[in-house]
PDB file with one MODEL, atoms N, CA, C and O in Angstrom:
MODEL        1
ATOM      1  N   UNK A   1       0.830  -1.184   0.000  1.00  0.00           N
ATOM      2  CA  UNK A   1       0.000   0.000   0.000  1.00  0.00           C
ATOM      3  C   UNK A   1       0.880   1.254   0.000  1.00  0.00           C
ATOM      4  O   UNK A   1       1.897   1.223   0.692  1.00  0.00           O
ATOM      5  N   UNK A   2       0.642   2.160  -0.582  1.00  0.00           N
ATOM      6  CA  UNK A   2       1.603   3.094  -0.979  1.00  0.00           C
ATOM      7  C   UNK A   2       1.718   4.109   0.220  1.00  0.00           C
ATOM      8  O   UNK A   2       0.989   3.828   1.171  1.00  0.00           O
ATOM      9  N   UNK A   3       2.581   5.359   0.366  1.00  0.00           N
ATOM     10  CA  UNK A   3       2.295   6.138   1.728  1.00  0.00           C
ATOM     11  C   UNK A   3       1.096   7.092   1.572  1.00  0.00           C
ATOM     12  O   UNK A   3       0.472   6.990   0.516  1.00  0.00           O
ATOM     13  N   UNK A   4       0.656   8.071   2.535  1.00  0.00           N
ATOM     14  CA  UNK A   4      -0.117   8.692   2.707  1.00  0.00           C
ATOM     15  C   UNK A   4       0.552  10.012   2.574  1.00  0.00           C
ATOM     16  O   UNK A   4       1.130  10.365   3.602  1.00  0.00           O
ATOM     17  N   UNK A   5       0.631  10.985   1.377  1.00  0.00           N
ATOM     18  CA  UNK A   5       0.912  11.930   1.453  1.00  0.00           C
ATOM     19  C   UNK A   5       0.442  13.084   2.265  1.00  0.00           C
ATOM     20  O   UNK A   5      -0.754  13.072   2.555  1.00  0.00           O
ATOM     21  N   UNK A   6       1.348  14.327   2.790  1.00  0.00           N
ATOM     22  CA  UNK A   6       0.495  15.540   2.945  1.00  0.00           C
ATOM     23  C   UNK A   6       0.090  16.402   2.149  1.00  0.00           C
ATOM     24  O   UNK A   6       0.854  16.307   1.189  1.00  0.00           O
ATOM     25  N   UNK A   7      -0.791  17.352   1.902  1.00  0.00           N
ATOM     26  CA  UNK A   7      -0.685  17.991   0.895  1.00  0.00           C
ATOM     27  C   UNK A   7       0.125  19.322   1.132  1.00  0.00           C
ATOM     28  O   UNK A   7       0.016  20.034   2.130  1.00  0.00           O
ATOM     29  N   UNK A   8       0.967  19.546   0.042  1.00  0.00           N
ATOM     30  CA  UNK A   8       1.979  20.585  -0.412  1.00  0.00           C
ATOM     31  C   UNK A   8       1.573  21.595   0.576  1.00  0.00           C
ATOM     32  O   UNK A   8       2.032  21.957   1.659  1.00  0.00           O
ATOM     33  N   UNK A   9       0.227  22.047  -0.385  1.00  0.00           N
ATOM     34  CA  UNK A   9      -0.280  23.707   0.109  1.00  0.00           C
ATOM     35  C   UNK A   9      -0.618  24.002   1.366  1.00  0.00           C
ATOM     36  O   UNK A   9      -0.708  25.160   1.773  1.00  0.00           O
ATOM     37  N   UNK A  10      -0.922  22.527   2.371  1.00  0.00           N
ATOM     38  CA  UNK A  10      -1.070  22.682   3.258  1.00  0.00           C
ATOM     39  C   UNK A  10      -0.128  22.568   4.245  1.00  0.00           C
ATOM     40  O   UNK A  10      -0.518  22.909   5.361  1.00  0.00           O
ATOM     41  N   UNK A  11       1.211  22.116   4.133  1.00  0.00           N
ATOM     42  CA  UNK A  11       2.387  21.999   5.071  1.00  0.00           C
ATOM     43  C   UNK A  11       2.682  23.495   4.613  1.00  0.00           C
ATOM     44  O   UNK A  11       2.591  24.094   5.685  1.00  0.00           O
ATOM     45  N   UNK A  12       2.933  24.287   3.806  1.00  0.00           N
ATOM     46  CA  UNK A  12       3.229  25.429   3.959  1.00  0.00           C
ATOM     47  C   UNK A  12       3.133  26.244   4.536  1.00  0.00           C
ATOM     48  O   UNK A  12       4.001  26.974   5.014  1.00  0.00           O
ATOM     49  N   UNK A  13       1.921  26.280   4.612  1.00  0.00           N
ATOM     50  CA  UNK A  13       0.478  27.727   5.157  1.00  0.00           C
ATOM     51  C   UNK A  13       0.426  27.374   6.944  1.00  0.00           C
ATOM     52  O   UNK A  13       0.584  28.287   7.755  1.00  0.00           O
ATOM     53  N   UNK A  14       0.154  25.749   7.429  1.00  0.00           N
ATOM     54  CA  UNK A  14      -0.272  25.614   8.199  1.00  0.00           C
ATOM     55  C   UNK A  14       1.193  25.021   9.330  1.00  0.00           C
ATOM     56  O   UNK A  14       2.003  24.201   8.898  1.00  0.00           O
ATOM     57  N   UNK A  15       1.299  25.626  10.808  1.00  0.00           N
ATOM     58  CA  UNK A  15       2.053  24.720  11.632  1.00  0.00           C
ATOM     59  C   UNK A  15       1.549  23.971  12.460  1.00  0.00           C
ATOM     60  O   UNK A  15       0.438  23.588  12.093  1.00  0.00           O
ATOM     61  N   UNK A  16       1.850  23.602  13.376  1.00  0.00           N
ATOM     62  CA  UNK A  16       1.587  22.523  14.748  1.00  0.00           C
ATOM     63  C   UNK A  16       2.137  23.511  15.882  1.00  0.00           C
ATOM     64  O   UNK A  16       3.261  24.007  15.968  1.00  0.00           O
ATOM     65  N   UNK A  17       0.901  23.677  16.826  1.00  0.00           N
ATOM     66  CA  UNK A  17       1.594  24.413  18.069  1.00  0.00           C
ATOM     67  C   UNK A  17       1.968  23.378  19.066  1.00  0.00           C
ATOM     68  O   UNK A  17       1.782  22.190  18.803  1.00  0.00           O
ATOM     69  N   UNK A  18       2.540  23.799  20.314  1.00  0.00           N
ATOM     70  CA  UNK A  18       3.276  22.212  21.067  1.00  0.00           C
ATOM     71  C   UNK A  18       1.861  22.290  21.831  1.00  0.00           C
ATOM     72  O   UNK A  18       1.607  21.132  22.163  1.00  0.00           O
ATOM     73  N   UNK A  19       0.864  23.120  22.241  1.00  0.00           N
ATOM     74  CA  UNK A  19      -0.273  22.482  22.536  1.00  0.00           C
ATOM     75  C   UNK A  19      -1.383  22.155  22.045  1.00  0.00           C
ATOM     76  O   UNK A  19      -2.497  22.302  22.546  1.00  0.00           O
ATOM     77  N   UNK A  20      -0.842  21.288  20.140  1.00  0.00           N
ATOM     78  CA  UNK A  20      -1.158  20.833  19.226  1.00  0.00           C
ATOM     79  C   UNK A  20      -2.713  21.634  18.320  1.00  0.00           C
ATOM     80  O   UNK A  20      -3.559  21.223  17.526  1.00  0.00           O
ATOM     81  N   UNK A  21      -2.457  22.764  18.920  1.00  0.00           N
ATOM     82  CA  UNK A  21      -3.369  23.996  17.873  1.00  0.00           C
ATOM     83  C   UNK A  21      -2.500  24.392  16.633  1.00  0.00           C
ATOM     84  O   UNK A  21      -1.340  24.799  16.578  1.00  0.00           O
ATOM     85  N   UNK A  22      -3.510  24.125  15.568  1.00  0.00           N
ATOM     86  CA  UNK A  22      -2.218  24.362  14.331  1.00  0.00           C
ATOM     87  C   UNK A  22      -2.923  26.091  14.434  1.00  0.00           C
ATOM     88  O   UNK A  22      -3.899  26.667  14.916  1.00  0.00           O
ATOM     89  N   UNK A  23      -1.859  26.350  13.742  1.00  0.00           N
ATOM     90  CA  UNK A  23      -1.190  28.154  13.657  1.00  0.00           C
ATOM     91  C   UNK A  23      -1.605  28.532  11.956  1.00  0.00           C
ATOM     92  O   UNK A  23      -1.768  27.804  10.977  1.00  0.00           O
ATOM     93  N   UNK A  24      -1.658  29.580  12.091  1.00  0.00           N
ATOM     94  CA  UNK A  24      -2.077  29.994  10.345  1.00  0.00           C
ATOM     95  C   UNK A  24      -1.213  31.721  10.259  1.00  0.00           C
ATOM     96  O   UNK A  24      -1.009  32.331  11.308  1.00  0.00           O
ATOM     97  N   UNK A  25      -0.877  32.192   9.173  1.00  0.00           N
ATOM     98  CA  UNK A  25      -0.846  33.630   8.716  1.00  0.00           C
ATOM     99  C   UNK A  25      -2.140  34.045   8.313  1.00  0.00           C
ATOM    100  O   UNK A  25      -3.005  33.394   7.727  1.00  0.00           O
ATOM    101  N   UNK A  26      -2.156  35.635   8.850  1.00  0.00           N
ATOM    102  CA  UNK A  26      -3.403  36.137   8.569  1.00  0.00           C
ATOM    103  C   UNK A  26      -3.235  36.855   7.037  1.00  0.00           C
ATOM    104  O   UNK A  26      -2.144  37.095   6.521  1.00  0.00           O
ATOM    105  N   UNK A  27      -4.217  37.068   6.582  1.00  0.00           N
ATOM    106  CA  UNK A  27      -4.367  37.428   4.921  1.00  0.00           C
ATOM    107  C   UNK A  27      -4.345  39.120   5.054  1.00  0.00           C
ATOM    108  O   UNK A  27      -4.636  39.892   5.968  1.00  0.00           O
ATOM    109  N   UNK A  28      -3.892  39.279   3.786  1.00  0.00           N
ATOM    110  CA  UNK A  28      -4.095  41.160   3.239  1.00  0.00           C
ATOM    111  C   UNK A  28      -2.623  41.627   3.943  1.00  0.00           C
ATOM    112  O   UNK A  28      -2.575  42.782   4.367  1.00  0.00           O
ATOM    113  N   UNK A  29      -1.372  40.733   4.086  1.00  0.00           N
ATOM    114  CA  UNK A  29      -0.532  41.209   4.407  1.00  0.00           C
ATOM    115  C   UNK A  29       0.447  41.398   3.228  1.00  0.00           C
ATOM    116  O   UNK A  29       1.426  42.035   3.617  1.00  0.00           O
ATOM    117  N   UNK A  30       0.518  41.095   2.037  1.00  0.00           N
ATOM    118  CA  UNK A  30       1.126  41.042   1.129  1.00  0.00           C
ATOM    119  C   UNK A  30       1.477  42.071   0.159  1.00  0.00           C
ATOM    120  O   UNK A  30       2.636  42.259  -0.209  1.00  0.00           O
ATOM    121  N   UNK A  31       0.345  42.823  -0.308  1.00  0.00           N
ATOM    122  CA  UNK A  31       0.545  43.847  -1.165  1.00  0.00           C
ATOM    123  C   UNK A  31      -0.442  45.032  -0.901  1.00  0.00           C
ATOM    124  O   UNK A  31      -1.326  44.591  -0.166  1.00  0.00           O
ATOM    125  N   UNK A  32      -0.630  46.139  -1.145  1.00  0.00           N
ATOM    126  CA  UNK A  32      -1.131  47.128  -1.196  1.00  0.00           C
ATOM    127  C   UNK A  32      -1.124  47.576   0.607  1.00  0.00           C
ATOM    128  O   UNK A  32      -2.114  47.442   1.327  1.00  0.00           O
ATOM    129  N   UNK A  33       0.043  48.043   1.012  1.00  0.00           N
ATOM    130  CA  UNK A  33      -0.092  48.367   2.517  1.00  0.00           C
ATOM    131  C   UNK A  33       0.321  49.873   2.463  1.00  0.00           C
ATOM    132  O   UNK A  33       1.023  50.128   3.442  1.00  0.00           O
ATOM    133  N   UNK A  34       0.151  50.836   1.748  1.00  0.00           N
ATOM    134  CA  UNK A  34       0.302  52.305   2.151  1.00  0.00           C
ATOM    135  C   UNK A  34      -1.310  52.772   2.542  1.00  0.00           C
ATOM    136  O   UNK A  34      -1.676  53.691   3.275  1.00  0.00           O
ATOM    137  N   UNK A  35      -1.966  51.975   1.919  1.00  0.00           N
ATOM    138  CA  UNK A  35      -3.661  52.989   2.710  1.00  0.00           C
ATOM    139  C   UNK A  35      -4.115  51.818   3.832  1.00  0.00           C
ATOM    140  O   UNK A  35      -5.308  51.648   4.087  1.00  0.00           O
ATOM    141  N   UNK A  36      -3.178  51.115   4.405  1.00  0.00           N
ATOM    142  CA  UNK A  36      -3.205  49.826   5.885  1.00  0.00           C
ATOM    143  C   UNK A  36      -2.457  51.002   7.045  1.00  0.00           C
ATOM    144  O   UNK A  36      -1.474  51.734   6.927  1.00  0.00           O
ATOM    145  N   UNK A  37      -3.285  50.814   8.009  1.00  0.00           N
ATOM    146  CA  UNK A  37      -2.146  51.578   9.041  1.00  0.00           C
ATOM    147  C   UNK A  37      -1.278  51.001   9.526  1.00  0.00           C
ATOM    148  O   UNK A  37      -1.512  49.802   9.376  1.00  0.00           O
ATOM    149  N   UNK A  38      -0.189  51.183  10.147  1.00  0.00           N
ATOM    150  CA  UNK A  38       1.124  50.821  11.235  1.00  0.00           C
ATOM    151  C   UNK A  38       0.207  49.698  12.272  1.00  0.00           C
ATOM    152  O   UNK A  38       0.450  48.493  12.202  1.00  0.00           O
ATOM    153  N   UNK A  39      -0.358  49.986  12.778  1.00  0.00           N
ATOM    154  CA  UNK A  39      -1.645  49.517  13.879  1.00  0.00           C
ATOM    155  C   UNK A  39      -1.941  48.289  12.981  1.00  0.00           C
ATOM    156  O   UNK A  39      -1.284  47.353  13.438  1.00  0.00           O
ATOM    157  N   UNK A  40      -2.602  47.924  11.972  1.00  0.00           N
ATOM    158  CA  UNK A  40      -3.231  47.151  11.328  1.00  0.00           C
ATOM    159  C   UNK A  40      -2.166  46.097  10.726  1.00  0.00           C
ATOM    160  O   UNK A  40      -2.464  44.905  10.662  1.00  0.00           O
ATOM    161  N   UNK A  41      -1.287  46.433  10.418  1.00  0.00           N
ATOM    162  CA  UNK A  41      -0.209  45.844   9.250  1.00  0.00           C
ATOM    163  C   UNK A  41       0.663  45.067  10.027  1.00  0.00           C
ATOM    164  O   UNK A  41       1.159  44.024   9.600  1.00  0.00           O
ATOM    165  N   UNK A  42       0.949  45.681  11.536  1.00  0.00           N
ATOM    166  CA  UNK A  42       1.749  44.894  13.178  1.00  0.00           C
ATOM    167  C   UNK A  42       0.835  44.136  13.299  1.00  0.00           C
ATOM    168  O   UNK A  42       1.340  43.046  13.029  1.00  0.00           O
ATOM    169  N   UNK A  43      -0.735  43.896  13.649  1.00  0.00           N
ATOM    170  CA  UNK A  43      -1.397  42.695  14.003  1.00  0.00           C
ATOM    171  C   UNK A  43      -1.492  41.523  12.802  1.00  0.00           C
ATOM    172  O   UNK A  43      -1.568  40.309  12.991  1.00  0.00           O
ATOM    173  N   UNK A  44      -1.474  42.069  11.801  1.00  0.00           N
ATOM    174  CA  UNK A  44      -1.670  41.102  10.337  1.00  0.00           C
ATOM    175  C   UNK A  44      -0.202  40.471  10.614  1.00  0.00           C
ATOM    176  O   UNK A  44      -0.010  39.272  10.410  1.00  0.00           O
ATOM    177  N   UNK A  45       0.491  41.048  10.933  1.00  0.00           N
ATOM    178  CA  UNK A  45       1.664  40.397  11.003  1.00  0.00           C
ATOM    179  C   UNK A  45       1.948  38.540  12.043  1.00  0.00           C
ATOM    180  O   UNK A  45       2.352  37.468  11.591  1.00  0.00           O
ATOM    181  N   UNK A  46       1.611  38.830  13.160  1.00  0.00           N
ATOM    182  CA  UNK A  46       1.232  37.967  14.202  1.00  0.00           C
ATOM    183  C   UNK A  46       0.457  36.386  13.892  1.00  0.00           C
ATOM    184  O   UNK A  46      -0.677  36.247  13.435  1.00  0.00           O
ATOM    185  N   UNK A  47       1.051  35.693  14.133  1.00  0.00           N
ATOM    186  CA  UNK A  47       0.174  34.437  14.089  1.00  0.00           C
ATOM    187  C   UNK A  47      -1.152  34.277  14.541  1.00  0.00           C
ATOM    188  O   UNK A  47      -1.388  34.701  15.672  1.00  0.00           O
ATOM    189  N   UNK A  48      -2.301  33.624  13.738  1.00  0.00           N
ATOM    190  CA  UNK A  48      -3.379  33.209  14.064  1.00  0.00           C
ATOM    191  C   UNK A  48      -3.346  31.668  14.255  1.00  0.00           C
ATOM    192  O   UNK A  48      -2.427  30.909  13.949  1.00  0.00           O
ATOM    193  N   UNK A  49      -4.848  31.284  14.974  1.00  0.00           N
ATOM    194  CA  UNK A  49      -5.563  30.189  14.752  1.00  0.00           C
ATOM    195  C   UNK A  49      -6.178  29.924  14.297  1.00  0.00           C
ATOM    196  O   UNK A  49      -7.105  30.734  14.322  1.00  0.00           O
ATOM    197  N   UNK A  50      -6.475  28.630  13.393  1.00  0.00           N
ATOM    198  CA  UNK A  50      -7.390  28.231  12.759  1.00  0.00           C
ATOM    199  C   UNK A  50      -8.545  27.791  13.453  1.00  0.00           C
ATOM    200  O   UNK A  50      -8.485  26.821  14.208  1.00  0.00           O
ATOM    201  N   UNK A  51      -9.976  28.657  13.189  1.00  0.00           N
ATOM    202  CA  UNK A  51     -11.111  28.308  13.434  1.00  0.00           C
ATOM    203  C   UNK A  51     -11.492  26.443  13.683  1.00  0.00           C
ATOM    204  O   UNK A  51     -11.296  25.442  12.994  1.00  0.00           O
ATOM    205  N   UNK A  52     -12.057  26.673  14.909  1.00  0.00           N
ATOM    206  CA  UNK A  52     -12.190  24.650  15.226  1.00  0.00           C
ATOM    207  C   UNK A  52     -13.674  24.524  14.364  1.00  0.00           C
ATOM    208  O   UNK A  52     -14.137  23.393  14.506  1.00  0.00           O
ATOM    209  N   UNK A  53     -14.299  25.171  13.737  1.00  0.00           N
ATOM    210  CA  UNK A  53     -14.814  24.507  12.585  1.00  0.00           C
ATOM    211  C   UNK A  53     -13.925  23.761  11.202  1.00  0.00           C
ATOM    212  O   UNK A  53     -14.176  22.737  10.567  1.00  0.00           O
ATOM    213  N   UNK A  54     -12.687  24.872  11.062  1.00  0.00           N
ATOM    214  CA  UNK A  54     -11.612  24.553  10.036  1.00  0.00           C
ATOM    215  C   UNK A  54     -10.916  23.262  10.422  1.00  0.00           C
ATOM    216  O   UNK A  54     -10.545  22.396   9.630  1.00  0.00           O
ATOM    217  N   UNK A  55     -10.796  23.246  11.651  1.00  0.00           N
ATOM    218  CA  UNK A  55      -9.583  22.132  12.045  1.00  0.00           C
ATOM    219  C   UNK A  55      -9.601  21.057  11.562  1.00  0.00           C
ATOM    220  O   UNK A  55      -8.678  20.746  10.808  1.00  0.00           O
ATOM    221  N   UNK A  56     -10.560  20.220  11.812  1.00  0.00           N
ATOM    222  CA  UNK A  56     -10.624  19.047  11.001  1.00  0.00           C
ATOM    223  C   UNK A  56     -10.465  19.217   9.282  1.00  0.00           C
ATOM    224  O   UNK A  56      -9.481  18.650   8.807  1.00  0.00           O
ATOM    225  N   UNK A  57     -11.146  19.775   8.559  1.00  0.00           N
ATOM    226  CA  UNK A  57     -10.831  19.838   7.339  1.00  0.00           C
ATOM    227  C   UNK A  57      -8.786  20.082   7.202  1.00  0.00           C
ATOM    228  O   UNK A  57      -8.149  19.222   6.593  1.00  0.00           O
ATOM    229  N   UNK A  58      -8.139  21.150   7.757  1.00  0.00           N
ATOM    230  CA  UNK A  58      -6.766  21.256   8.084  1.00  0.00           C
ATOM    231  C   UNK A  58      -5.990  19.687   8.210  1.00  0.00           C
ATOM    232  O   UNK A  58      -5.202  19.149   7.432  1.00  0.00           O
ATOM    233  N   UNK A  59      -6.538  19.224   9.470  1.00  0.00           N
ATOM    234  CA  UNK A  59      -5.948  18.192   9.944  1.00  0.00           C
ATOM    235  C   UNK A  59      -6.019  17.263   9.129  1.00  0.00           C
ATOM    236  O   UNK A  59      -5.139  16.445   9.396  1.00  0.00           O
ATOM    237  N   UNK A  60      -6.807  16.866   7.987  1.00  0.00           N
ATOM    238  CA  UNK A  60      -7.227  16.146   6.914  1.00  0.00           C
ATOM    239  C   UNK A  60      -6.220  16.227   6.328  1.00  0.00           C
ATOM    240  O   UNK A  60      -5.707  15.163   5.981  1.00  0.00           O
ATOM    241  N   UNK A  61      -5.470  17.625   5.952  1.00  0.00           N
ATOM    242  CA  UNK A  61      -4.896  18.271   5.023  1.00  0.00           C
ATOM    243  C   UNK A  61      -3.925  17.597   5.175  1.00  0.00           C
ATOM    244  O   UNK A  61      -3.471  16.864   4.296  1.00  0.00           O
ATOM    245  N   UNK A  62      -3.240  17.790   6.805  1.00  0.00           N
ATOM    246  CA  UNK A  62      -1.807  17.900   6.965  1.00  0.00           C
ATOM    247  C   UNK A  62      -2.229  16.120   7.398  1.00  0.00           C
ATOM    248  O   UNK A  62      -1.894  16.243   8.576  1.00  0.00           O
ATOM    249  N   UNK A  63      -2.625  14.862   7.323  1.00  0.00           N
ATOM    250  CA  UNK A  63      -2.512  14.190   7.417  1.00  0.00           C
ATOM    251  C   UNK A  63      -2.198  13.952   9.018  1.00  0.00           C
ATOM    252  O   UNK A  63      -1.249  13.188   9.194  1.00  0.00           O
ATOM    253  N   UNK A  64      -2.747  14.406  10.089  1.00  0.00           N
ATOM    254  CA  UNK A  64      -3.007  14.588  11.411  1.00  0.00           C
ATOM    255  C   UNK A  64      -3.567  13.743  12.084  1.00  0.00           C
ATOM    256  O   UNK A  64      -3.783  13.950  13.278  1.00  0.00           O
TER     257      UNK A  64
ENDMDL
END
């Protein structure tokens, strides 16, 4: 039987916290940040969590 891959897009995007909450980047941090404030652009910066509706679909992802 062959292995069980993870998927690509999802080992990227997503980590493992050590009290096994996976971690995400928040979106709109990438391009167009001169009309984003200082205030806004420092929290976008910061790690999120993925919604525990998401998790399972995630954990699917990352083969969890």
């Amino acid at each position: 039987m062959p292995k069980v891959k993870t998927k690509s897009s999802a080992k990227k995007r997503f980590k493992l916290s050590a009290s096994g909450k996976i971690r995400r980047k928040h979106a709109f941090k990438s391009h167009i940040l001169t009309k984003k404030s200082t205030k806004r652009k420092r929290n976008l910066t910061q790690m999120g969590e993925v919604h525990e509706s998401d998790e399972g679909r995630v954990k699917a992802m990352l083969r969890i």
